[in-house]
C-alpha positions in Angstrom: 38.7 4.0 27.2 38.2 2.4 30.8 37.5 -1.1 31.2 33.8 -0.6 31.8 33.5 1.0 28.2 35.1 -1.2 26.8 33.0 -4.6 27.7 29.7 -2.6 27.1 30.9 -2.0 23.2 31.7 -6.0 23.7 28.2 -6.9 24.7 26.3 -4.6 22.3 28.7 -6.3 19.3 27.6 -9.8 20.9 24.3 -8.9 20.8 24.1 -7.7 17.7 25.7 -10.9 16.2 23.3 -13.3 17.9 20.3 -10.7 16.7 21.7 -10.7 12.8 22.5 -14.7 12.8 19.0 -15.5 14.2 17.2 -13.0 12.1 19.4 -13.1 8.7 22.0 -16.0 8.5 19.2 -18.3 10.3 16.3 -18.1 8.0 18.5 -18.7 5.3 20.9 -21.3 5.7 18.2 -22.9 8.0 20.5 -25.3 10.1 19.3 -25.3 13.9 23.1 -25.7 15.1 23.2 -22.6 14.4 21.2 -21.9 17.2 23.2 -23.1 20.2 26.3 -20.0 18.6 23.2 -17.5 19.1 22.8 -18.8 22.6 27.2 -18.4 22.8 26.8 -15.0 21.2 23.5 -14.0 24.0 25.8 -15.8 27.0 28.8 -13.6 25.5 26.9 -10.7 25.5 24.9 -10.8 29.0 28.5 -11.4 30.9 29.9 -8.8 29.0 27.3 -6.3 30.3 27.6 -7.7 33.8 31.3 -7.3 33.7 30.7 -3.7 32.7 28.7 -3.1 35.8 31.0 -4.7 37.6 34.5 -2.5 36.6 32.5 0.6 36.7 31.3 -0.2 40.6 34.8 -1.1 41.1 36.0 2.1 39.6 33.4 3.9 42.1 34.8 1.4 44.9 31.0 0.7 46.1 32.4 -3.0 45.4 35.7 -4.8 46.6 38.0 -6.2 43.8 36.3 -9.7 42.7 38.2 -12.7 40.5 38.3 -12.8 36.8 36.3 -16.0 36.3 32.6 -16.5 35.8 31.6 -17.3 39.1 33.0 -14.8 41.0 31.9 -12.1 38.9 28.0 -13.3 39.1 28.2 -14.1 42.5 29.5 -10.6 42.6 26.8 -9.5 40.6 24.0 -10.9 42.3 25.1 -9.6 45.8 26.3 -6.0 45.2 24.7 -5.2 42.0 21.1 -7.4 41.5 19.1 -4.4 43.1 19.0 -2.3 40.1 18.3 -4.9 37.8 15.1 -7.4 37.4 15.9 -10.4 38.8 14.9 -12.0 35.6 17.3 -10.4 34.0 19.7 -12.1 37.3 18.2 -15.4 36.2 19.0 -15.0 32.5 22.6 -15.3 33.3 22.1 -18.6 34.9 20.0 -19.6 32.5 22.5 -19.3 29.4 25.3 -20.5 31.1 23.4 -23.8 32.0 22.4 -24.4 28.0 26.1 -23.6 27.1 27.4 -26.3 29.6 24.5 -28.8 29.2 25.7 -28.7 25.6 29.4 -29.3 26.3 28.7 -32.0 28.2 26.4 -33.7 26.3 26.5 -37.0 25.0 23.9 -36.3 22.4 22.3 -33.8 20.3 20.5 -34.0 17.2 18.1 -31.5 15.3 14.6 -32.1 15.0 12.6 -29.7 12.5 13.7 -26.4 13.9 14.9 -26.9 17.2 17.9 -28.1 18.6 17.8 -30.7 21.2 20.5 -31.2 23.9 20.4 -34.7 25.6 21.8 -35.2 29.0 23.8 -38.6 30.1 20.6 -39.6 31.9 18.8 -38.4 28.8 16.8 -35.4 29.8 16.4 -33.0 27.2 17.0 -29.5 26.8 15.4 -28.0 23.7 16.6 -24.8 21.7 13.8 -23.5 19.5 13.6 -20.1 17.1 10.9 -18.6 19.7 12.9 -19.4 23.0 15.6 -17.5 21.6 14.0 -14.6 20.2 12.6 -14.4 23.7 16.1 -14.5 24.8 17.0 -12.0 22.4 14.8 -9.5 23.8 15.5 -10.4 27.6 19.4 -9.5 27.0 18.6 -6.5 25.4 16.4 -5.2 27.9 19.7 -6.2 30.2 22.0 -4.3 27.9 19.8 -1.7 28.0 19.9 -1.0 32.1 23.6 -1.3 31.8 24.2 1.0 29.5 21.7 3.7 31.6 23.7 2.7 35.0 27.3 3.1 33.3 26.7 5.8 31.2 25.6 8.0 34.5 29.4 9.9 35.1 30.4 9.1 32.1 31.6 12.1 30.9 33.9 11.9 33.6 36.1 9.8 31.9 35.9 11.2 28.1 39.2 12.1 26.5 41.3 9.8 29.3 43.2 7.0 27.8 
């Protein structure tokens, strides 16, 4: 299985978590931390997807070899790849990865009915709620989705290589 395949069955595993904990384990256990490991699982899954564009280009050599961090892969991304996607979808990216680190670096957080609210040092706050996330849900899949169309293309190309 080549690299590209590989991160796609990643993303669509990531998404499917984040989907079943908001949907299922959410309702139930009815903790909003549980919210900001949906917004991991959604971050996980977009840069999965975006890494899978990015091997298969690479395998097609429309793009030159890029770093294995975060940054260079979406810079990558947005330059060589961001015309066949909706730049929302660009901006979800972003967008995740700003929630994820505004939480690591936050002083305080603290759960108010069901949302979770992320406090900066200078106390602006970032709030995760059950319908920002199911509107993130369905961004990311829409993403997945035009991966999978733009890798699957010559896919057969690479069936029964190891």
């Amino acid at each position: 299985m080549e690299k590209f395949q590989e991160l796609r069955d990643i993303s669509i595993k990531k998404l499917q978590t984040a989907d079943h904990m908001l949907t299922m384990t959410y309702p139930f256990v009815q903790d909003p931390k549980l919210l900001i490991l949906v917004i991991e699982n959604l971050f996980l899954a977009a840069t999965n997807a975006m890494g899978s564009v990015l091997h298969y280009e690479r395998l097609f050599k429309r793009i030159p070899p890029f770093q294995d961090t975060f940054e260079s892969k979406y810079n990558m991304f947005r330059l060589k790849c961001a015309d066949n996607f909706d730049p929302e979808h660009i901006a979800l990216i972003g967008e995740l990865k700003d929630i994820i680190i505004a939480h690591r670096k936050s002083p305080v957080e603290f759960s108010k009915k069901d949302r979770f609210v992320i406090c900066s040092e200078d106390y602006q706050m970032r709030t995760i709620s059950l319908p920002g996330l199911k509107e993130y849900i369905q961004k990311t899949k829409l993403f997945i989705q035009r991966t999978q169309q733009i890798v699957s293309k010559n896919e057969s190309l690479f069936r029964g290589r190891s």
